[in-house]
C-alpha positions in Angstrom: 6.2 9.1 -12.7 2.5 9.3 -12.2 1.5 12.2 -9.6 1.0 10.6 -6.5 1.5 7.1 -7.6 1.6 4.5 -4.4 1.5 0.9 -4.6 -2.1 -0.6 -4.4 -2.8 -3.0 -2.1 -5.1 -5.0 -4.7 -3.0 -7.7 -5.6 -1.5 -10.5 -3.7 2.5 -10.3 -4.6 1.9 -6.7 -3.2 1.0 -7.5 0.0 4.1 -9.0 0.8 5.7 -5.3 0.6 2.8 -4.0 3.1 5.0 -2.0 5.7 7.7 -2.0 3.7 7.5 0.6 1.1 9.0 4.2 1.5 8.5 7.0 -1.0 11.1 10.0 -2.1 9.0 12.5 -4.3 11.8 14.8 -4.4 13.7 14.2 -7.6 17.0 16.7 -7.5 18.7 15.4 -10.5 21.6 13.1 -10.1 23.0 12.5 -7.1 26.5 13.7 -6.9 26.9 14.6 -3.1 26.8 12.9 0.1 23.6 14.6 1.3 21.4 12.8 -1.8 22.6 9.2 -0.2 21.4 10.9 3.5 18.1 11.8 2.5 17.5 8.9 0.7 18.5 6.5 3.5 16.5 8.9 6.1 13.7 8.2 4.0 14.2 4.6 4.2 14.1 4.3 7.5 13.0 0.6 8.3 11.5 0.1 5.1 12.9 -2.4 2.5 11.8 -0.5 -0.7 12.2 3.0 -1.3 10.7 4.6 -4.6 12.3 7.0 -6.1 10.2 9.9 -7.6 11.0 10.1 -11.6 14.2 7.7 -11.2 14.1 4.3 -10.0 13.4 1.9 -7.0 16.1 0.6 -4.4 15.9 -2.5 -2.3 17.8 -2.7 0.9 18.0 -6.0 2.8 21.0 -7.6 4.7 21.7 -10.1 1.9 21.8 -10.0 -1.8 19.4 -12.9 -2.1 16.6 -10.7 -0.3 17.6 -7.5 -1.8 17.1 -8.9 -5.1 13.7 -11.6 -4.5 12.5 -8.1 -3.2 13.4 -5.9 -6.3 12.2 -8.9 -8.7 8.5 -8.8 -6.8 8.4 -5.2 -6.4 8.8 -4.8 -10.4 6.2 -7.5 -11.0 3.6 -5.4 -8.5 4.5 -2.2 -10.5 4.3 -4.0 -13.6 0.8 -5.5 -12.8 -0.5 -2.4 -11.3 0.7 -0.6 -14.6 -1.4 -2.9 -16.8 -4.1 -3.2 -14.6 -4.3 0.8 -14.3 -4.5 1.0 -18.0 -8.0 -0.5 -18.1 -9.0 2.6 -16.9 -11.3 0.5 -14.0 -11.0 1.0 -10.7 -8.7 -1.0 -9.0 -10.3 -3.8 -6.9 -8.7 -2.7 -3.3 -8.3 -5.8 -0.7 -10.2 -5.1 2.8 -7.3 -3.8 5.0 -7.0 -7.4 7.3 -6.8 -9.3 4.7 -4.1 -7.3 3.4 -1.9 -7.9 6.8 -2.9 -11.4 6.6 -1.1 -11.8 3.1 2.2 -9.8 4.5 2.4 -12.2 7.5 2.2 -15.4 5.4 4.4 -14.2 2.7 7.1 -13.4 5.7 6.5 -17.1 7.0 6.8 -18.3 3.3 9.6 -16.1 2.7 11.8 -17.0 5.9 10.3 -19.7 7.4 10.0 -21.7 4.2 13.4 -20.5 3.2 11.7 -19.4 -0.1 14.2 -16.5 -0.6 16.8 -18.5 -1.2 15.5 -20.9 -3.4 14.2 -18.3 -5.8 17.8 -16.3 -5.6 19.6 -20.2 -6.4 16.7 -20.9 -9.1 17.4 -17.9 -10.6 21.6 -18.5 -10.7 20.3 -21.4 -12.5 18.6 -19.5 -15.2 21.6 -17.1 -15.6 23.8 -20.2 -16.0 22.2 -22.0 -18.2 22.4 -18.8 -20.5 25.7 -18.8 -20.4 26.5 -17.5 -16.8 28.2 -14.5 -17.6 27.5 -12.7 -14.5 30.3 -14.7 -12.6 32.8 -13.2 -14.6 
């Protein structure tokens, strides 16, 4: 919702999402037709995050465990960004290597480390402990 707004590369959790991130600035209303879903998903491309312009955010990833340990970070980035924007300082950018650096070793974490599903089973924990409504 803010003119131009882009994720900053000034905080760790949002380098993981470095290369990753596709903008759609073109909020249409809702989307009723086919051709909404087309440009959306032409927009996409390769990325695994796609902002939508005065809606929402979509994560696509080729299981539901990455789709959602991406849209949980994502909203923690945003969230962060948010607060730390509202300082009204400058934003303390990381040096564009370092940046890269951070994206490779969260993908080795992330994959390598199996840390995806971990999180995904550690959060079905959570959810049934509170009842576990969401297998119903």
């Amino acid at each position: 919702m803010i003119v131009g707004g882009r994720i900053e590369w000034a905080l760790q959790t949002a380098c993981r999402f470095y290369g990753r991130v596709a903008y759609d600035a073109d909020y249409d209303g809702v989307a009723l037709s086919d051709t909404v879903g087309e440009r959306m998903a032409s927009i996409l491309g390769d990325a695994d995050v796609l902002f939508l312009g005065n809606h929402g955010v979509i994560t696509a990833a080729p299981t539901v465990a990455q789709a959602f340990d991406d849209l949980y970070f994502i909203e923690r980035v945003a969230q962060t960004q948010i607060l730390a924007m509202s300082t009204g300082q400058p934003l303390t950018l990381l040096p564009p290597e370092i940046i890269e650096q951070v994206a490779a070793q969260t993908r080795h974490e992330r994959f390598d480390l199996g840390y995806i599903e971990r999180h995904f089973e550690a959060q079905k924990r959570l959810l049934d402990a509170a009842g576990g409504f969401y297998r119903q």
